[in-house]
C-alpha positions, 0 to 999 in steps of 0.5 A, a space after each residue: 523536513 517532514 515531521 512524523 505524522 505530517 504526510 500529503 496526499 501525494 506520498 501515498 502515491 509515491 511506489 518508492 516509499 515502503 508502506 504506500 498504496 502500491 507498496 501494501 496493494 502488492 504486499 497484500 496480494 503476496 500474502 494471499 490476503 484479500 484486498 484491503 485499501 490503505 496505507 501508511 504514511 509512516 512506514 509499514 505498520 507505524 501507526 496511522 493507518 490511513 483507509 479513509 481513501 479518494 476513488 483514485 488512491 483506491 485505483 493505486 493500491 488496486 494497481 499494486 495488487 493486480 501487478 502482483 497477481 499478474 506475476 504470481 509472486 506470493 509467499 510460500 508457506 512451507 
């Protein structure tokens, strides 16, 4: 079991876990924020938040964005 604030470099690529480099790529795109590379190993929003980040987890959360770009998925503010 993994205690809080223990975290790999691999579970920032994991797309299933909530607060992941694809999860917040997405996230932001939704939001119509600018990209912004990070993640957080502990949930969306619990604190680290990890933007000290390899070319490749950049590519990650990138993915997570234009995916949601591609199928215009974004939050309607009305």
């Amino acid at each position: 079991m993994k205690m809080k604030n223990s975290y790999t470099t691999e579970d920032s690529f994991d797309r299933k876990r909530h607060g992941s480099l694809f999860d917040r790529g997405s996230a932001d795109s939704y939001y119509s924020r600018r990209p912004d590379p990070h993640w957080y190993p502990n949930g969306t929003y619990n604190e680290p938040k990890i933007t000290d980040l390899t070319p490749e987890q950049v590519t990650e959360y990138q993915a997570g964005y234009d995916d949601n770009e591609k199928f215009g998925d974004k939050k309607q503010w009305d």
